[in-house]
C-alpha positions as MATLAB code, in Angstrom:
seq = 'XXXXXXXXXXXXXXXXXXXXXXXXXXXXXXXXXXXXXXXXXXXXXXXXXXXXXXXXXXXXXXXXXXXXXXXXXXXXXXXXXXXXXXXXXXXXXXXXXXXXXXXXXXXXXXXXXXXXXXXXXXXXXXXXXXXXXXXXXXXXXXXXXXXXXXXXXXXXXXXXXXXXXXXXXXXXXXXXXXXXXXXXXXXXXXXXXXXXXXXXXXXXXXXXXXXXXXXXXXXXXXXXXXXXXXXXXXXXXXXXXXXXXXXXXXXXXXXXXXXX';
ca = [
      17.199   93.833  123.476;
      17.530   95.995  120.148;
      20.369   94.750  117.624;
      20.719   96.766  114.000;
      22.786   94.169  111.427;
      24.080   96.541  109.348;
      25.186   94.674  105.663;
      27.687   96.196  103.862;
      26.580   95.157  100.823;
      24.343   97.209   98.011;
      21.575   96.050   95.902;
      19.509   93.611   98.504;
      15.988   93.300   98.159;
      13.486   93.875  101.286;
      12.532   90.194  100.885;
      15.920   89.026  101.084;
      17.122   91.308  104.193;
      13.624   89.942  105.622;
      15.377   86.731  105.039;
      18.575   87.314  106.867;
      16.435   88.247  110.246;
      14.415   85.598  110.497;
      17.717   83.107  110.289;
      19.237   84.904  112.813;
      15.893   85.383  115.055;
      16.306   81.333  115.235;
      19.505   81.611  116.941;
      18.380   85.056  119.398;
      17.109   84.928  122.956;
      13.239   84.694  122.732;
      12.978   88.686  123.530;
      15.492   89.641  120.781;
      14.720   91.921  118.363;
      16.078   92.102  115.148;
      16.924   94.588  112.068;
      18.709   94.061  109.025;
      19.387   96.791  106.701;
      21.848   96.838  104.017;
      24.095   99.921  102.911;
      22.319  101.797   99.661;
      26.110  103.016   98.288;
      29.134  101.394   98.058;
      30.091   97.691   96.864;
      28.198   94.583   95.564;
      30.566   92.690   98.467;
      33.474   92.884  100.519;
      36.534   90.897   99.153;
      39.299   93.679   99.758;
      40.296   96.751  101.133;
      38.832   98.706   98.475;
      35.769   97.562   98.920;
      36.083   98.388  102.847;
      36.908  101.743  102.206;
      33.947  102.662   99.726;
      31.522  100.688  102.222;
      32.970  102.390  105.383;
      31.223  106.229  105.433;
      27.692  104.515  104.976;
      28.370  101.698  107.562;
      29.800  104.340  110.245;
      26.511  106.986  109.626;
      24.129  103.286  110.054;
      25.480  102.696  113.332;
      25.119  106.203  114.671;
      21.523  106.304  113.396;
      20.986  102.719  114.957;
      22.134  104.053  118.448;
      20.090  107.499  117.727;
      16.878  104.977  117.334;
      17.484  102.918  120.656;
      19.251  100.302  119.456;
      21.421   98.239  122.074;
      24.395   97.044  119.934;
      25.342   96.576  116.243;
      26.576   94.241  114.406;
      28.608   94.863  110.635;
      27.521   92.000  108.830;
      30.904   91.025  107.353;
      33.811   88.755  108.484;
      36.392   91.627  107.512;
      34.766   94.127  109.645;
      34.821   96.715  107.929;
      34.590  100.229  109.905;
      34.973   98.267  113.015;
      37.494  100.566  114.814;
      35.762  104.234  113.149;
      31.878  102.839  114.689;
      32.726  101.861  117.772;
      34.338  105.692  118.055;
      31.341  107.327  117.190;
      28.698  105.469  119.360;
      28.628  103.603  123.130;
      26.732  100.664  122.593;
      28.591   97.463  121.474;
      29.906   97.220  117.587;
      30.461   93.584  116.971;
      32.901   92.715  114.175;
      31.946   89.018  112.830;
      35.416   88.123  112.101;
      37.211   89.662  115.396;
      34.462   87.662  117.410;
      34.921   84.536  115.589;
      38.317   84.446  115.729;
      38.428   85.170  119.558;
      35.723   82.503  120.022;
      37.660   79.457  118.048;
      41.052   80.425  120.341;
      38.723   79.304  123.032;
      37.416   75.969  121.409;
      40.620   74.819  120.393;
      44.327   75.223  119.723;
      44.814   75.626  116.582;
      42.304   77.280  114.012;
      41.883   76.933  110.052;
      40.323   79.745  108.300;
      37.927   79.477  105.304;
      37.479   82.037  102.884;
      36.062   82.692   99.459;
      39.119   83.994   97.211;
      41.875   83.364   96.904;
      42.825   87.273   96.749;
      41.046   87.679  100.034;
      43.721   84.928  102.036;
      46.186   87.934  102.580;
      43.228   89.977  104.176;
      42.415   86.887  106.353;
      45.835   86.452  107.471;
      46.624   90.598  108.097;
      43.118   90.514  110.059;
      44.552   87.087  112.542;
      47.645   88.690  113.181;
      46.392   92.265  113.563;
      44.795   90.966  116.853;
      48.035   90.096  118.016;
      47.166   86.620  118.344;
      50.221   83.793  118.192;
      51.512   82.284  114.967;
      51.362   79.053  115.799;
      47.659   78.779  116.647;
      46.673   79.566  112.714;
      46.939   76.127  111.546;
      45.600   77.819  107.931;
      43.928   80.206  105.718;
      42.064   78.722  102.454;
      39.701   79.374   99.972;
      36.743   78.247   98.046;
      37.843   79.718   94.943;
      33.799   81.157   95.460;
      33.290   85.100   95.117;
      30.581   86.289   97.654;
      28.123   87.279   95.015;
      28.089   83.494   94.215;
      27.742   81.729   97.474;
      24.129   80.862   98.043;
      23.426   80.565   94.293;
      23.725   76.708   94.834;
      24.093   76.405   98.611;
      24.581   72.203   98.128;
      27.753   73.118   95.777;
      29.327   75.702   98.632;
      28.599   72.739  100.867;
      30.396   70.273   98.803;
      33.523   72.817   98.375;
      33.177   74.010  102.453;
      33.597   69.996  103.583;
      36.599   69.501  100.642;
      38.282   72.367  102.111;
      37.560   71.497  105.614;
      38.674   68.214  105.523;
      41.992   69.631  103.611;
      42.118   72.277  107.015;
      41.593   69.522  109.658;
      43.879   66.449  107.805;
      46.765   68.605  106.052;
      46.802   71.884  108.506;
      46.596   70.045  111.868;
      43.796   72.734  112.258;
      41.283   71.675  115.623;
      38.928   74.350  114.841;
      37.162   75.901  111.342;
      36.336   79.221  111.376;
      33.777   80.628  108.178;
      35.214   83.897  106.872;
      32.092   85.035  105.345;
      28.471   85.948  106.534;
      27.046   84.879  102.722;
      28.570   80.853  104.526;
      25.700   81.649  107.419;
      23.562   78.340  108.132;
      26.128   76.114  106.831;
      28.532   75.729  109.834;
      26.312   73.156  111.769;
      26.319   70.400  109.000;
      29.993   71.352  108.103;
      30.674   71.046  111.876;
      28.551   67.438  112.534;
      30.756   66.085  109.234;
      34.033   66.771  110.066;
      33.850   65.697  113.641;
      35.771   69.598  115.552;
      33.832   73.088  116.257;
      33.101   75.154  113.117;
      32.633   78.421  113.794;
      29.594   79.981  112.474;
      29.869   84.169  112.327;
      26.148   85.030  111.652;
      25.356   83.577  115.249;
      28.438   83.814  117.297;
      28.003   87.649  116.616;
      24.699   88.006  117.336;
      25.450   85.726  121.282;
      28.359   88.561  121.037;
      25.599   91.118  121.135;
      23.463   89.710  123.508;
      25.763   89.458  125.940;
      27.801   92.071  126.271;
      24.541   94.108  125.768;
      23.060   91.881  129.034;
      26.083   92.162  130.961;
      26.394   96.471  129.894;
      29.769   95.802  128.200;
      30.647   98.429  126.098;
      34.342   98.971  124.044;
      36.707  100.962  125.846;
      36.869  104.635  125.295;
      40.878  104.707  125.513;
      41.040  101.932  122.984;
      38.146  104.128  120.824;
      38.345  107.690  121.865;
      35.602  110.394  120.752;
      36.529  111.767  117.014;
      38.082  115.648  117.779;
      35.549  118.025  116.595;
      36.973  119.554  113.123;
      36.118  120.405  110.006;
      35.856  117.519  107.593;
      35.349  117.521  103.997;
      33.828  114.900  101.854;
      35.208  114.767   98.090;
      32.989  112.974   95.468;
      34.245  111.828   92.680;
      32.782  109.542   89.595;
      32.410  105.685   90.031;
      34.657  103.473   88.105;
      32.417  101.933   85.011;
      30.698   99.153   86.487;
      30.791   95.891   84.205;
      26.533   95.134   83.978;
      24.236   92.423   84.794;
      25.858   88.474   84.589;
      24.161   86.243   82.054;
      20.459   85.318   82.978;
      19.353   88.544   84.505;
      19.917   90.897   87.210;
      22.811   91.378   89.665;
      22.904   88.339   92.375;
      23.662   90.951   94.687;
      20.300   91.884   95.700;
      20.224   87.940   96.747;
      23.293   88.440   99.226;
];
């Protein structure tokens, strides 16, 4: 099987994307194969729904390409899954969203689910997402942050560690929550430890989303096309316009992007 990870993220190196595969290739079926590309326009990271919107037209032509190339499913790198809906109309192979499949997955683990996210502007975004689904209020126990951006997350992977258990703890103790669920893909890796500490399931969504793949890719599950009908063929127009001004580099060298 063929999966295309599709980050919506610019500015990653080749060594870094190179990176991402081989920590999800630990977590594949032996006969897996796996490709990790990253967008080349649009934001540094996903932390609202601007950011969705400037990511989404490179996202949606990725997945096409990926089916156009033999690919068996994709999978948008991001717990807000961005383009989600707009993909899965264009192609017939499975589009995993990380955060709809993690979600979905702690409902079945537990009662009651906590979620953890990076900023505190991205909590409403969280919550919209839960309820979106049309799940029940009273199995989100809570939705809290780091107080993290994206861009910093694996600059000091011990000190997201440290703030992932504090938070945790806070989810499972104050929230009554039963299960964690990691709101971003830059948290990938950490879920195990986080999951061993606090003693309940923590929901990883680097690896639940690639079993998502697998699966419905080995069982030739594919999204519904009255859910996700066919775009109407009409004229569209794209309008360009100038980028806002772009503050540069932080202190001590280039953009940590191209280590997301």
């Amino acid at each position: 099987m063929k999966i295309k990870v599709i980050i919506p993220n610019v500015g990653m190196a080749r060594s870094t994307l190179d990176q991402r595969e081989a920590m999800l290739k630990t977590y594949a079926r032996p006969d897996t194969v796996i490709s990790v590309d990253c967008i080349a326009s649009g934001p540094e990271s996903i932390e609202g729904d601007y950011d969705e919107v400037l990511a989404a037209p490179e996202i949606v032509e990725r997945a096409v390409a990926a089916e156009r190339e033999g690919y068996d499913a994709v999978i948008i790198y991001c717990s807000s899954d961005p383009a989600l809906a707009a993909a899965r109309e264009l192609v017939s192979i499975p589009v995993v969203g990380p955060g709809e499949a993690s979600i979905l997955t702690a409902l079945a683990l537990g009662h009651r689910l906590s979620i953890i996210t990076v900023l505190e502007e991205t909590i409403p975004g969280n919550v919209g997402r839960y309820y979106r689904l049309g799940l029940p209020e009273w199995r989100l126990a809570s939705v809290r942050s780091l107080g993290i951006p994206v861009s910093r997350l694996r600059d000091d992977l011990e000190q997201t560690y440290a703030a992932l258990l504090a938070t945790g703890r806070r989810c499972r103790d104050e929230d009554g929550a039963h299960v964690i669920v990691l709101a971003c893909l830059g948290m990938a890796g950490l879920g195990a430890r986080l999951q061993k500490e606090l003693g309940i399931p923590v929901v990883d969504p680097a690896f639940v989303s690639v079993a998502w793949a697998e699966e419905l890719g080995a069982i030739g599950l594919v999204h519904s096309r009255i859910s996700y009908p066919k775009p109407a063929d009409k004229v569209r127009v794209s309008l360009c316009r100038s980028e806002p001004t772009k503050p540069g580099p932080r202190e001590g060298g280039e953009s940590e992007a191209a280590q997301r």
